[in-house]
Z-matrix of the N, CA and C atoms (Angstrom, degrees):
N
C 1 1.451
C 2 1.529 1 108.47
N 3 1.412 2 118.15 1 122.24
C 4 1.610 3 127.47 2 179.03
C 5 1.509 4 102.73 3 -83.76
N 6 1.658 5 115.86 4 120.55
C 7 1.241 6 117.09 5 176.77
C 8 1.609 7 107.88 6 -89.21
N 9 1.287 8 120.61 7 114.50
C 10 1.636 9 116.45 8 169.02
C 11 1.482 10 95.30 9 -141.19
N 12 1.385 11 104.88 10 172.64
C 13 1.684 12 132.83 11 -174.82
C 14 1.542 13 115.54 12 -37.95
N 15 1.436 14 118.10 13 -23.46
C 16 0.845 15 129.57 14 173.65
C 17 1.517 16 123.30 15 -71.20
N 18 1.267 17 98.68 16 -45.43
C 19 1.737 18 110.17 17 163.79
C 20 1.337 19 127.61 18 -82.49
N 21 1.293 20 109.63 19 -15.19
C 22 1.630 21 119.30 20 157.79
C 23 1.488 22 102.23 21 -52.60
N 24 1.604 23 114.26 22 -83.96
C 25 1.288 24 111.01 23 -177.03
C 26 1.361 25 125.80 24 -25.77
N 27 1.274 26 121.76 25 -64.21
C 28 1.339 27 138.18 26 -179.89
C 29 1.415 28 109.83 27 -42.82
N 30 1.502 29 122.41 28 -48.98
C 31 1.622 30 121.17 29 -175.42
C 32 1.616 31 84.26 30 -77.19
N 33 1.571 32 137.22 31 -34.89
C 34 1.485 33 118.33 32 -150.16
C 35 2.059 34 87.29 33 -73.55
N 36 1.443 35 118.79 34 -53.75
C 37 1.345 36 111.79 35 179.95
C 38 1.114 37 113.38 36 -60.85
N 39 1.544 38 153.44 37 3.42
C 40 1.452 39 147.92 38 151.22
C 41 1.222 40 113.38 39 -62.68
N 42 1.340 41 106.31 40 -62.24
C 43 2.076 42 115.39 41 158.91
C 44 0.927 43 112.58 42 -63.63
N 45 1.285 44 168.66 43 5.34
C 46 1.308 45 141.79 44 122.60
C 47 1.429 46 109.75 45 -71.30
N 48 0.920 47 154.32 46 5.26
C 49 1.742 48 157.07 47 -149.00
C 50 1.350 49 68.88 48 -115.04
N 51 1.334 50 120.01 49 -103.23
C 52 1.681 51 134.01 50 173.17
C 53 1.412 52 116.88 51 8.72
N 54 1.263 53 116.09 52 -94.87
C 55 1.070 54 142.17 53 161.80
C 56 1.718 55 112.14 54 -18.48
N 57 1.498 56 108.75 55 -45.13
C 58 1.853 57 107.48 56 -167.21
C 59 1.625 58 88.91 57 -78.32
N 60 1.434 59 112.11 58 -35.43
C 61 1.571 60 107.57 59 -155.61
C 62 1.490 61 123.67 60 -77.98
N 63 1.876 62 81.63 61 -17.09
C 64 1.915 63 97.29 62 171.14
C 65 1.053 64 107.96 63 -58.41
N 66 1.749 65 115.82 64 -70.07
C 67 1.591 66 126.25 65 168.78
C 68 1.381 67 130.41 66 -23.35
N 69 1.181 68 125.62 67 -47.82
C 70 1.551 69 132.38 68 148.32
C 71 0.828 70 113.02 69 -42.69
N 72 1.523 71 122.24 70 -77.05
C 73 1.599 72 120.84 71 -163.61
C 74 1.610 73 96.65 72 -45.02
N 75 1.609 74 135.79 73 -63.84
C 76 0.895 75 153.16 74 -137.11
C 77 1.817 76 92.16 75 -78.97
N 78 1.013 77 132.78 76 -53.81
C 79 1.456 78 131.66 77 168.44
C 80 1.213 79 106.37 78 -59.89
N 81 1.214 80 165.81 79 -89.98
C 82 1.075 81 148.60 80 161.57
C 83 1.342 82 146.74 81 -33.26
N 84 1.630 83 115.27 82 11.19
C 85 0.845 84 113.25 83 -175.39
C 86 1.904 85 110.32 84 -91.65
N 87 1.517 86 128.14 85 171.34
C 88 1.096 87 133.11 86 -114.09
C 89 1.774 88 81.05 87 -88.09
N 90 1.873 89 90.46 88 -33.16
C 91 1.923 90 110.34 89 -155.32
C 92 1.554 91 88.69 90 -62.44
N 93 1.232 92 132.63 91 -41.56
C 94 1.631 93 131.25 92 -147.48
C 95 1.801 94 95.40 93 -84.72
N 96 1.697 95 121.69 94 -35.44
C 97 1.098 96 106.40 95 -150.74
C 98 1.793 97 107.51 96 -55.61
N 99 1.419 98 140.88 97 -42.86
C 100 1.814 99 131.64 98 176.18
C 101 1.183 100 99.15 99 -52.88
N 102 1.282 101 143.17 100 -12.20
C 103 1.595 102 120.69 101 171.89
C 104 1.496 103 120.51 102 -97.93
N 105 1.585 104 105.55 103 -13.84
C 106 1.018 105 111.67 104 -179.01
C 107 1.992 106 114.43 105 -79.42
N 108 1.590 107 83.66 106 -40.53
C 109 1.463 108 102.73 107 178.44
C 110 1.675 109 111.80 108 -60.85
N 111 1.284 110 101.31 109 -42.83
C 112 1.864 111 96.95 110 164.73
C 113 0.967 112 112.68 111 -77.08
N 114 1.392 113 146.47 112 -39.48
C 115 1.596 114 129.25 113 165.99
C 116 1.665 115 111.76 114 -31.27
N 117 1.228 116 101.76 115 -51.92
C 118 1.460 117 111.83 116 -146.83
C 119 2.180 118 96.60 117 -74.59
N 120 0.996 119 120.26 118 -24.35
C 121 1.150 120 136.21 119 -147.73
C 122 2.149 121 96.33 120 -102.28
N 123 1.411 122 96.50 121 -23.13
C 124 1.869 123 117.11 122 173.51
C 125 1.403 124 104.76 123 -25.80
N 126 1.351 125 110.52 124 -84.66
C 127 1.297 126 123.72 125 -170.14
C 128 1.164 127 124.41 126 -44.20
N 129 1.861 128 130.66 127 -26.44
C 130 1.186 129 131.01 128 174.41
C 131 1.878 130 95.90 129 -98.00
N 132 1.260 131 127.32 130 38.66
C 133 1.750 132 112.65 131 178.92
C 134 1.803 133 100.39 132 -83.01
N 135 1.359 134 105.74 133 -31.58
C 136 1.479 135 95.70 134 -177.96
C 137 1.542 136 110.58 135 -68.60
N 138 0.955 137 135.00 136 -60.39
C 139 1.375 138 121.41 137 170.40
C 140 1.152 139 113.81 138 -69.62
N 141 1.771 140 159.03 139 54.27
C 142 1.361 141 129.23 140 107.92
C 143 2.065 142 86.16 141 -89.98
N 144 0.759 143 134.75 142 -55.81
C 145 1.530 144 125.27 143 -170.67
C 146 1.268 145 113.72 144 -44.34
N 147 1.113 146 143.71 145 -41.34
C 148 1.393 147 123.44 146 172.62
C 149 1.510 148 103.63 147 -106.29
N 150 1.195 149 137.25 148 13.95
C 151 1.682 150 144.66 149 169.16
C 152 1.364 151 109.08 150 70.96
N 153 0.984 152 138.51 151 -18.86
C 154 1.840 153 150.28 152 154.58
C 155 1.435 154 126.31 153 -108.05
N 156 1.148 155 104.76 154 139.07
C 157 1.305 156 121.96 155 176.69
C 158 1.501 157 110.31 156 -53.48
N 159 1.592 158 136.73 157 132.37
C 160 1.151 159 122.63 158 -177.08
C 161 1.481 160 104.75 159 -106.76
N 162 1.972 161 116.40 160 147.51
C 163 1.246 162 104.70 161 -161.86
C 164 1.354 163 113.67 162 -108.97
N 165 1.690 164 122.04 163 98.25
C 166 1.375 165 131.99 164 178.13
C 167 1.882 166 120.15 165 -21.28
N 168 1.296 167 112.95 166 126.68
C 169 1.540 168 109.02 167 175.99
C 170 1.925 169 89.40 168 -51.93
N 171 1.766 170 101.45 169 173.75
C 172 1.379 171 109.64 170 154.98
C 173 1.673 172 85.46 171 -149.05
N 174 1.575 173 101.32 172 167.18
C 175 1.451 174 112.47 173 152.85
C 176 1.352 175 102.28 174 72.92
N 177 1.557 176 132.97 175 -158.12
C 178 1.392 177 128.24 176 -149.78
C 179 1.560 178 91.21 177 -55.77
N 180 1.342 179 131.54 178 -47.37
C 181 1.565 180 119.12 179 -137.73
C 182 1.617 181 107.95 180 -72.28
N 183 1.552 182 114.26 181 -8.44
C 184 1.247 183 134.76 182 -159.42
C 185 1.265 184 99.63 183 -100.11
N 186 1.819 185 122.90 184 -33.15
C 187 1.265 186 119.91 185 -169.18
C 188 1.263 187 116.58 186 114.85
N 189 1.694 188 113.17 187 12.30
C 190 2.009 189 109.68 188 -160.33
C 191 1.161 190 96.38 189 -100.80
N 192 1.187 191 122.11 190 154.28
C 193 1.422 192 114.19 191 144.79
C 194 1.419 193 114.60 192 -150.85
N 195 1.579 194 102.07 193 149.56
C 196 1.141 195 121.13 194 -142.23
C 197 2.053 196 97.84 195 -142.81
N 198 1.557 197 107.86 196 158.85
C 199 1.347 198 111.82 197 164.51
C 200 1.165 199 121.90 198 -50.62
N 201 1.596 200 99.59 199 -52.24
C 202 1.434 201 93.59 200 -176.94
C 203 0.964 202 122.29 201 -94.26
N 204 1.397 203 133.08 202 14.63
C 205 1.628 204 123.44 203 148.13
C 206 1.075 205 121.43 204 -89.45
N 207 1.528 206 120.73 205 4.49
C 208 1.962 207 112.04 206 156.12
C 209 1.869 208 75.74 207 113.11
N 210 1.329 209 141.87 208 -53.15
C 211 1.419 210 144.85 209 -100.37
C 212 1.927 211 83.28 210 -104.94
N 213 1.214 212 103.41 211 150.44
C 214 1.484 213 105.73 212 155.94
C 215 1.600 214 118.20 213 -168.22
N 216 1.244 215 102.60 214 118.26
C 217 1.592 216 115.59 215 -155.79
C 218 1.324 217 100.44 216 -67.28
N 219 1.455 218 128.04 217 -30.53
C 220 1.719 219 119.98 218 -168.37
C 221 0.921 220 97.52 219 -70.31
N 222 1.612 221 95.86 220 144.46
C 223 1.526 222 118.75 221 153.34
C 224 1.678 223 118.50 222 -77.72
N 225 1.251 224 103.23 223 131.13
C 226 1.632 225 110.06 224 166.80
C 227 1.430 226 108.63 225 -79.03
N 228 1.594 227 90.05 226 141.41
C 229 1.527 228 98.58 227 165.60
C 230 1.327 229 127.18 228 -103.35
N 231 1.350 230 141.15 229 139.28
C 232 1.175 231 125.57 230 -152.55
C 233 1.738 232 110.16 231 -90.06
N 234 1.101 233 110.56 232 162.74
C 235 1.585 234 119.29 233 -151.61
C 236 1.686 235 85.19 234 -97.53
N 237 1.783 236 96.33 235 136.79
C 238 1.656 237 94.90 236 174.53
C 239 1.934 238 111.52 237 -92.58
């Protein structure tokens, strides 16, 4: 058997074939689904733990500034 670039590829797309189908199996498999289900469930932990949604500053109190809040953080430099 002559090994060239051609047969590289070919074994490199066998291992990735492999490799993707582990990952599947392995994400879907039966053992992963309660960890998956708490992953997925993360983003809402602050609201069941404190029972309300908490309401983020926006705008100056946060630090933004913007046109339309009047606000503008740069400093001017003075004109020679």
């Amino acid at each position: 058997m002559e090994f060239d670039i051609n047969t590289l590829r070919g074994l490199a797309t066998v291992f990735c074939m492999i490799a993707f189908f582990a990952v599947v199996m392995w994400a879907y498999s039966d053992r992963k689904r309660a960890d998956f289900d708490e992953a997925a469930n993360l983003p809402f932990a602050d609201d069941q733990i404190s029972g309300t949604a908490t309401a983020r500053p926006s705008g100056p109190e946060r630090g933004l500034s913007s046109p339309e809040l009047g606000t503008n953080n740069k400093k001017e430099s003075p004109h020679v």
